[in-house]
Phi, psi and omega in degrees: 000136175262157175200131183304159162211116177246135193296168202251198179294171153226021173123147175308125189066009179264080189240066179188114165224204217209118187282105156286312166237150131247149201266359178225153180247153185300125188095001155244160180327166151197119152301155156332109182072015211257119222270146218208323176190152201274171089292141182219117195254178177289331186249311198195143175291132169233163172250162174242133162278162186260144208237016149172169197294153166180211184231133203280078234254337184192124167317133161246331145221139191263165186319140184075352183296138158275137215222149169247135153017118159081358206256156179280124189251359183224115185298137126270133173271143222225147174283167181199120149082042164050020175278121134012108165292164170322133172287187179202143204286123200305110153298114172280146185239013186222128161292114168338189289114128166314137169300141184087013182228125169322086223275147175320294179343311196255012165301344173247153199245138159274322186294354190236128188285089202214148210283183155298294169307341154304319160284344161256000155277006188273336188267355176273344178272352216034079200246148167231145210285335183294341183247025174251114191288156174218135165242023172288316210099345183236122167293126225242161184305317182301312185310303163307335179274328178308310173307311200289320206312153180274137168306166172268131124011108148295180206273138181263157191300138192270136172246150184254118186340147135357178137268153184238133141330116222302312225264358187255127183302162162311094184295158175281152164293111196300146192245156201259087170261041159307149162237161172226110241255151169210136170289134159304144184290139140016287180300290155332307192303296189302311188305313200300309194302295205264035183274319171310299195283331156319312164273005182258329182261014193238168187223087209255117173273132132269135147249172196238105158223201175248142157209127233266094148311359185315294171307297171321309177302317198281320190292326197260336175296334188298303232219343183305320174306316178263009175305290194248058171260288163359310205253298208111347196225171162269171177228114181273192186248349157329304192309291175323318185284322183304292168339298211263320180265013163290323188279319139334303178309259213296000158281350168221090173300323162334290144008292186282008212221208190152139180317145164204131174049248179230033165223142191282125173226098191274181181253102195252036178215132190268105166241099185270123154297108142274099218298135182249116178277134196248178171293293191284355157144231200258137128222177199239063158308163198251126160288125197256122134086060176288346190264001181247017139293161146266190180289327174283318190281337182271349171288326194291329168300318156315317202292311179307308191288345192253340181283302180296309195307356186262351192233352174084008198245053166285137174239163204296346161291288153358299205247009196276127172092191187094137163270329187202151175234147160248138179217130182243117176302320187319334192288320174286003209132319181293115174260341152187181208182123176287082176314140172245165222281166160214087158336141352270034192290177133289343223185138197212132181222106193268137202257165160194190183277146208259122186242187209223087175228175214250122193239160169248135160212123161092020205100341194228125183297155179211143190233124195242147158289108188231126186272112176271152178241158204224122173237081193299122189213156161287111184298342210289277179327295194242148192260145195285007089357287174290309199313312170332281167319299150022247171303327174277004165290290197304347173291318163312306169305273212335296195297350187206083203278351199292310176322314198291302175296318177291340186269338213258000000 
């Protein structure tokens, strides 16, 4: 008896994934759950496991193939009556490699923890993984390119030139104008897709203002220590944003809602995105019911989320959903920057680096630390009036975190 192995749901708006590895060959055994092929979505990499023992009887798609939902990517011929199944003769789905030389296939070590993507540049490079340092522990695509680069030449034994003929010009040294081709990831295909579409189909504002970190800084040097004696954690200025655009939201819900046809869809519940840069590129998990946190449960949560995205091991749950997202540039660098929307939210609150500049207050120039901040919104929702008001909620809160506890 046979039985498909199909790709599986994949999560909301997700109906395409991408065959990255496979983990078994055509003609060998497998146990009940014993994971079989690798997948690479737009949001996050998986395996599909065998759902009982048998034999692995035929492939239907190989590595790099694009696969929809529900589509077959495999036979298992199944073991009946607990019997040893039938052998079934092995397909390679890769050509062997001359002896002695090491084939893109075995480029990857089963004994080494490394994403899909990292195995297949390891095979375009022909790099092997047992011997690509990590210092996550799970081997990241950066790791492999680091690995693949060739070292510079030391230096050669000095000889003394040649003599050149007076009448012969000097030749230029030939320039290294190599290029190199890489297929897009999954993920990369859909950001590039829905960064486009995002701007064609929203009628997309940024507005701008600042705010004087002081009250934050001084607040978390005061409490950070018994914070995480208390906790477990440190307290970042994340926590503080989350807080302040919870409280923004519900002084403007418009914000908080979002378009369906010709209806108004509001939101009465805060699942705030936090955009995370990930190996394959931005993603956004969701703090799920953020306003019934404190301040400790939404760091851990920031915390959690930065760790796995680094390590792949975010699930589909994770990104599904969000009402309003923040993504902060400042970690890079950015003193400023036009977040763009993440359909179908209204409304993005762009974060940046906290600089040292010379502000009036009171009459007297002084120099305080200060964050410009950004708020990108769909005009179609929101009006450049609330869009203000907006920021300047959140400008409040910051400059006065005491609002945050009386408003809460």
């Amino acid at each position: 008896m046979s039985t498909n192995i199909v790709v599986p749901e994949l999560g909301e708006s997700v109906v395409e994934a991408r065959v990255a590895k496979w983990l078994k060959k055509a003609g060998e055994p497998v146990t009940a759950g014993e994971p079989l092929v690798e997948l690479e979505t737009e949001k996050i990499d998986l395996e599909v496991s065998a759902d009982r023992a048998g034999v692995l009887a035929s492939i239907r798609h190989l590595e790099g193939a694009d696969v929809k939902v529900g589509e077959v990517l495999a036979v298992l011929q199944e073991s009946t009556n607990g019997s040893k199944p039938a052998a079934v003769p092995e397909v390679p789905t890769v050509p062997e490699a001359p002896q002695g030389q090491v084939s893109k296939a075995d480029a990857s070590s089963p004994e080494k923890k490394s994403t899909p993507t990292a195995k297949n540049v390891a095979k375009a490079h022909d790099v092997r993984l047992e011997a690509v340092e990590s210092v996550s522990g799970r081997v990241t695509k950066q790791d492999v390119l680091k690995a693949a680069t060739p070292r510079a030449a030391g230096p050669l034994p000095h000889t003394a030139p040649a003599p050149q003929p007076t009448s012969r010009k000097p030749q230029a040294a030939a320039s290294n104008r190599s290029e190199t081709r890489e297929r897009m990831s999954k993920r990369r295909v859909t950001i590039a897709r829905r960064l486009v579409e995002a701007q064609h189909t929203a009628a997309m504002l940024t507005t701008f203002n600042e705010v004087d970190m002081s009250a934050v800084t001084q607040l978390r040097e005061r409490r950070k220590e018994a914070f995480n004696r208390t906790f477990g954690v440190g307290i970042g200025i994340a926590s503080f944003f989350v807080k302040a655009a919870i409280g923004a939201l519900k002084a403007f819900p418009q914000v908080n809602a979002e378009i369906q046809g010709d209806e108004i869809v509001y939101k009465h519940y805060f699942d705030i995105g936090m955009a995370v840069g990930a190996e394959g590129g931005l993603v956004v998990p969701v703090i799920r019911d953020a306003d019934r946190l404190g301040f400790a449960g939404i760091e851990l949560a920031i915390r959690d989320f930065a760790k796995r995205a680094q390590d792949g091991s975010l699930t589909l749950e994770d990104l599904k959903g969000g009402t309003f997202t923040i993504t902060n540039g400042g970690v890079f660098g950015s003193l400023m920057s036009t977040p763009i929307l993440n359909p179908p939210q209204v409304g993005i609150l762009g974060l940046h680096k906290i600089a040292d500049r010379a502000v009036a207050v009171n009459g007297q120039v002084v120099i305080r630390p200060m964050m410009y901040l950004a708020l990108s919104y769909d005009h179609r929702m929101v009006d450049g009036r609330e869009a203000v008001q907006f920021l300047i909620k959140i400008k409040e809160y910051i400059e006065d975190p005491a609002w945050m506890l009386l408003e809460s």
